[in-house]
N, C-alpha and C positions, 0 to 999 in steps of 0.2 A: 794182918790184913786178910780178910776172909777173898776165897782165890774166885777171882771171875771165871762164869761159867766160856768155854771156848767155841762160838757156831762159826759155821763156815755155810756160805751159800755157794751154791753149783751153780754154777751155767753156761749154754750149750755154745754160746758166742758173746763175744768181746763186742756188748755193746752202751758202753757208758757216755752220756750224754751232759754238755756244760749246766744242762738246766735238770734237774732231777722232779720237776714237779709230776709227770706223768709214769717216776719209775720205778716201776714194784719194788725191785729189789734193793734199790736206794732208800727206798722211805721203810722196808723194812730193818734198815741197817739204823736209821733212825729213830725208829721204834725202842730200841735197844737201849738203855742206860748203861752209858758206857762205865759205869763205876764195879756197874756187872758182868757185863757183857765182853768181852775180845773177840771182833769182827773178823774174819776172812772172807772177801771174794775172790772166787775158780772158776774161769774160762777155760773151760774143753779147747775152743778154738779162737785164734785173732789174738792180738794183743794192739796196745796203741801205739801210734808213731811218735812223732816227735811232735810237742805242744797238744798232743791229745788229751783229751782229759782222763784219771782215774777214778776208780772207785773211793766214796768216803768212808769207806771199811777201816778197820786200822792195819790190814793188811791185804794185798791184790796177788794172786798168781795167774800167771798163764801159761798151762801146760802146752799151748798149741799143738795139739793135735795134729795131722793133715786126716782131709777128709777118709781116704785112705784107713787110717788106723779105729776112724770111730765108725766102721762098717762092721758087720760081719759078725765074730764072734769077740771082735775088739780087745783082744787078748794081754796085748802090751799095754793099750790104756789104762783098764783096768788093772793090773798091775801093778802101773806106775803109780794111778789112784789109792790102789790098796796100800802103798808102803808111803804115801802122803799121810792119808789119814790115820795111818797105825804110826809113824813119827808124832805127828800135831795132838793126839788124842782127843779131837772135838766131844764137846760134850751133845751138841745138837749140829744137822748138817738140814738145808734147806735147798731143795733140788726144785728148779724150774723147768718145767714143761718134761717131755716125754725120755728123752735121752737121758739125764742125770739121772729122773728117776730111776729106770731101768738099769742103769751104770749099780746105783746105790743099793737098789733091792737086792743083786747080787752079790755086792760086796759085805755087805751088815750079816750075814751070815756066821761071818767069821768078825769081823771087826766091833760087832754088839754097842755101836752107840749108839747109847739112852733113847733117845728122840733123834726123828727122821720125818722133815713134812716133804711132801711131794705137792707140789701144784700144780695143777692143769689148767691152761689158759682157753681151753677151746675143745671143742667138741672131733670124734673120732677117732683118737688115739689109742682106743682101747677096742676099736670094731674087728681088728683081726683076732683069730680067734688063738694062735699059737701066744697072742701077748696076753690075751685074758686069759689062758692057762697059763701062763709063768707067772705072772701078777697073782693069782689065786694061790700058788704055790710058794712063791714069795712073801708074800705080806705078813707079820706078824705082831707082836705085843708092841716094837717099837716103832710104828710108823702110824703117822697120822695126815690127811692131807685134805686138800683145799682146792677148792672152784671156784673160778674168780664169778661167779653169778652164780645166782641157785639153780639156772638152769643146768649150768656146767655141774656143778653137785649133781645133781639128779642125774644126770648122763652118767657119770663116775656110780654112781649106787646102780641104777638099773643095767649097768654091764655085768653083776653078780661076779666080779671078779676078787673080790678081798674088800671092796670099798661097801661099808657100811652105815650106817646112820650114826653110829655110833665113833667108828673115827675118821667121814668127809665132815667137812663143815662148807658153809658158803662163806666167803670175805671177798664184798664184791670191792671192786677195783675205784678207786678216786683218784681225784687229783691235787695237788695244794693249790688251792683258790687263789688264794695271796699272791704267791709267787707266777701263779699262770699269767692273771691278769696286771702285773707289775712288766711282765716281757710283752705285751698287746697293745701294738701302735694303733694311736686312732685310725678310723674312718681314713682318712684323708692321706696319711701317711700311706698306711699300709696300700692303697691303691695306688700311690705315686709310686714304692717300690716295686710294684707286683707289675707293674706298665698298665693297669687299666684304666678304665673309663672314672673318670669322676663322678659323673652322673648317672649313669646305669641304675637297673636296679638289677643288683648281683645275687644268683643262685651259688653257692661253694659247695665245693666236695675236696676231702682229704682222704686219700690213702694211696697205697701202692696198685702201681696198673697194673691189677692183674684180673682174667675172670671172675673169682670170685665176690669182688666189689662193686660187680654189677656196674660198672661205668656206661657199657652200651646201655642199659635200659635206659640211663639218666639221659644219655644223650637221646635218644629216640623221641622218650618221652618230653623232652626241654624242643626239640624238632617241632613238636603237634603245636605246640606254643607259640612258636617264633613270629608268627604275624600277627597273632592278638596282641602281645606285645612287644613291639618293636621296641622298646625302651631296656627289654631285660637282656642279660649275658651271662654265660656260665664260664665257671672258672675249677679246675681242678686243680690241685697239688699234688705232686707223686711223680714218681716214675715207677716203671717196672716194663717186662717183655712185653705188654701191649701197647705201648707206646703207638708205634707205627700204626697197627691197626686200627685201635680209637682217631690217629690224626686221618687217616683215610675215611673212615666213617662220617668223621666230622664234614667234612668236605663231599661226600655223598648227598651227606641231607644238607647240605646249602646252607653251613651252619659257621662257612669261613667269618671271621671277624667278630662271631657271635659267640661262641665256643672257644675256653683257653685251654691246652696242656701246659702249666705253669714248670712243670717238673720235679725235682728234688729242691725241697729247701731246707736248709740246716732250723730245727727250732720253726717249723712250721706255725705252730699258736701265735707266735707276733702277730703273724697276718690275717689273725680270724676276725677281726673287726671290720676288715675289708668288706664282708658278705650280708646281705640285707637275709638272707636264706641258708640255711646250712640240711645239707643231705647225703642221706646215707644209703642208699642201695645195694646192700650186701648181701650177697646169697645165704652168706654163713657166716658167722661171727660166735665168738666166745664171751667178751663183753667188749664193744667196741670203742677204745677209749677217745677215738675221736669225735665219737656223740657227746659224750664228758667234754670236750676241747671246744665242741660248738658252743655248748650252754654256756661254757666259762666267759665266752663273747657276748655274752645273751639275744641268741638267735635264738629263732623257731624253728626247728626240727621237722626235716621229714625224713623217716627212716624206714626199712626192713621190717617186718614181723616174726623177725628171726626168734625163737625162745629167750636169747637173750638179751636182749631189747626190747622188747615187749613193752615190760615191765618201766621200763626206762621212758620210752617215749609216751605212754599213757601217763606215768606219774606226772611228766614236764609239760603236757596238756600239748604234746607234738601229733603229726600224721604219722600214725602208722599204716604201711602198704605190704603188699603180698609179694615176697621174694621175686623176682623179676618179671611181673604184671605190671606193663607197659599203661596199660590202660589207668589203674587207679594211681600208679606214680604221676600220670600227665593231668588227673584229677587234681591231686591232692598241690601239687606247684600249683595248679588252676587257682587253688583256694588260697592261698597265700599272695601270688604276682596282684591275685584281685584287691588286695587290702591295701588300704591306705599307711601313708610314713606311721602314724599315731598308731592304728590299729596292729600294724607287724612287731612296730617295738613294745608294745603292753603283750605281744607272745612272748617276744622273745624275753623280758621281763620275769616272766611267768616257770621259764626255762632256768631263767637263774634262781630264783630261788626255791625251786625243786633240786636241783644240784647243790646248794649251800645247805636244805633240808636234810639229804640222803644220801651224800657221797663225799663227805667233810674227810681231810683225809687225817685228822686227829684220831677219827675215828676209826679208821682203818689200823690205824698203827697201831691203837690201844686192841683192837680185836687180837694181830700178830701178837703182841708180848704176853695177851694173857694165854693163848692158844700156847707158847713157848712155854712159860711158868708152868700153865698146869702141866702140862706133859712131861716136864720136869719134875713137878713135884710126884706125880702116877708114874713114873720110872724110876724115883728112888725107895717109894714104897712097895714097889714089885720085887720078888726076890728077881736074881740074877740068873 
């Protein structure tokens, strides 16, 4: 029996979810033909409790780290990693976001497995200038790596750090359709759990409350609104440190009753049907998967003109607006609250099948395995 090759993916936190439609490194683990393939996921930090879910790897570790040891010069980490991967002898290692990379660029020195992709999910990781000189000095024959948009590519190539044309690629992020929309309570439902309005005509937003997601702008701009339409209401999902702040705001512009903090929900996508509107105001984003989450509802999109959406929302025939310009965000809801039930759902129509177009996540997986393959097959023809 010819021996399956052995990858391990890295990552920086313990975060595995019952539903894997929206998760990188679950649909890369599926990607995989296991006839070839023997899985590992590695979490630096966390592990799950009791009834938590795992990874469908065919194996899961958790070195839990404390924050503590993955600071600094992270000496014992490292370490500890190096005589993991010199026991297991992976043939390929897939590092997520900034930390693993940097952990793995270090350690491949001495350890020389074959293939090594690094991913970048988001933009600035590489703006300091001591990490683009180590990355420069680092990178070599075995490492090849990945932006989840081509924006993100481009950011990784124009840092002139190691990342090339020749080994960034773009593989932009999807979702499984199927399975999204199989967890997506009606209309009806989903507002009876969520406690709102029946009748409303509902603006939604999803992410974490933080700055960067431009939540004030939405609310400001959903404020200039509120008397022309009396019938609308906005609703948010998330938590984070701005909690309090956004519910003070809210209540500033006179926006009680009209304005939700939903908060944390386990499996948020159920409840995207909820929303006649889905919006995204983010200052900054990598590729924002809950533009992906909106469409799988088949809403119409108003989003950021972040580089990496851009692309996204022009393709899905959505509003794009200018990172936290108040004014064309309170336009662009203007042009939507105005449309009639017929008119919003033929956008939002329009949104689905631009994501079933361009964001199939068959497609996505097929990208990972052949990206694996060839770098396999370019490291056994390379001498050693």
């Amino acid at each position: 029996m010819t021996r399956r090759f052995k990858v391990l993916q890295l990552q920086p936190d313990y975060n595995i979810k019952r539903h894997d439609f929206a998760d990188l490194a679950e649909q890369i683990v599926k990607a995989l033909p296991p006839e070839r393939f023997e899985t590992t996921m590695a979490f630096l930090k966390g592990k799950p409790g009791p009834g938590e879910p795992v990874s469908r790897s065919d194996h899961s570790v958790y070195f839990d780290f404390s924050d503590k040891a993955l600071k600094g010069m992270r000496l014992l980490a490292l370490w500890k990693l190096y005589r993991f991967c010199r026991k297991e002898g992976f043939d390929v290692v897939i590092c997520n976001r900034f930390k693993p990379v940097n952990m793995m660029l270090q350690l491949n020195r001495w350890l020389k497995i074959p293939l090594c992709i690094g991913i970048s999910h988001g933009f600035g990781e590489y703006d300091r200038f001591y990490r683009r000189r180590q990355t420069q000095r680092l990178v070599d024959r075995h490492w090849q790596f990945v932006g989840v948009s081509p924006a993100v590519k481009q950011y990784l190539v124009d840092c002139k750090c190691g990342f090339t044309e020749r080994n960034t690629h773009a593989i932009t992020n999807a979702i499984d359709i199927p399975q999204a929309e199989a967890l997506q309570h009606s209309r009806e439902k989903a507002r009876e759990l969520l406690g709102l309005s029946a009748d409303a005509r509902l603006v939604g937003a999803l992410g974490r409350l933080v700055r960067v997601k431009g939540h004030t702008h939405l609310l400001k701009a959903f404020a200039a609104l509120k008397d022309k339409y009396p019938e609308a209401q906005l609703a948010i999902i998330g938590a984070g440190r701005e909690q309090q702040n956004l519910q003070a705001e809210i209540e500033q512009l006179g926006l009680g009753g009209r304005a939700h903090l939903l908060g944390f929900k386990e499996n948020a996508l159920q409840y995207v049907r909820a929303f006649d509107i889905w919006a995204m105001p983010s200052m900054a984003e990598g590729l924002g998967l809950a533009l992906l989450e909106g469409m799988s509802g088949r809403l119409p999109v108003i989003a950021s003109s972040v580089p990496a959406m851009l692309p996204l929302i022009q393709g899905a025939g959505g509003l794009a607006v200018e990172p936290g310009n108040v004014a064309q965000l309170t336009a662009a809801l203007d042009r939507y609250l105005a449309l009639d039930e017929q008119a919003l759902r033929a956008k939002g129509e329009q949104t689905y099948q631009y994501l079933q177009g361009n964001h199939d996540i068959n497609v996505f997986r097929q990208q990972y395995l052949d990206l694996i393959e060839s770098g396999l097959a370019q490291a056994n023809k390379e001498p050693a």
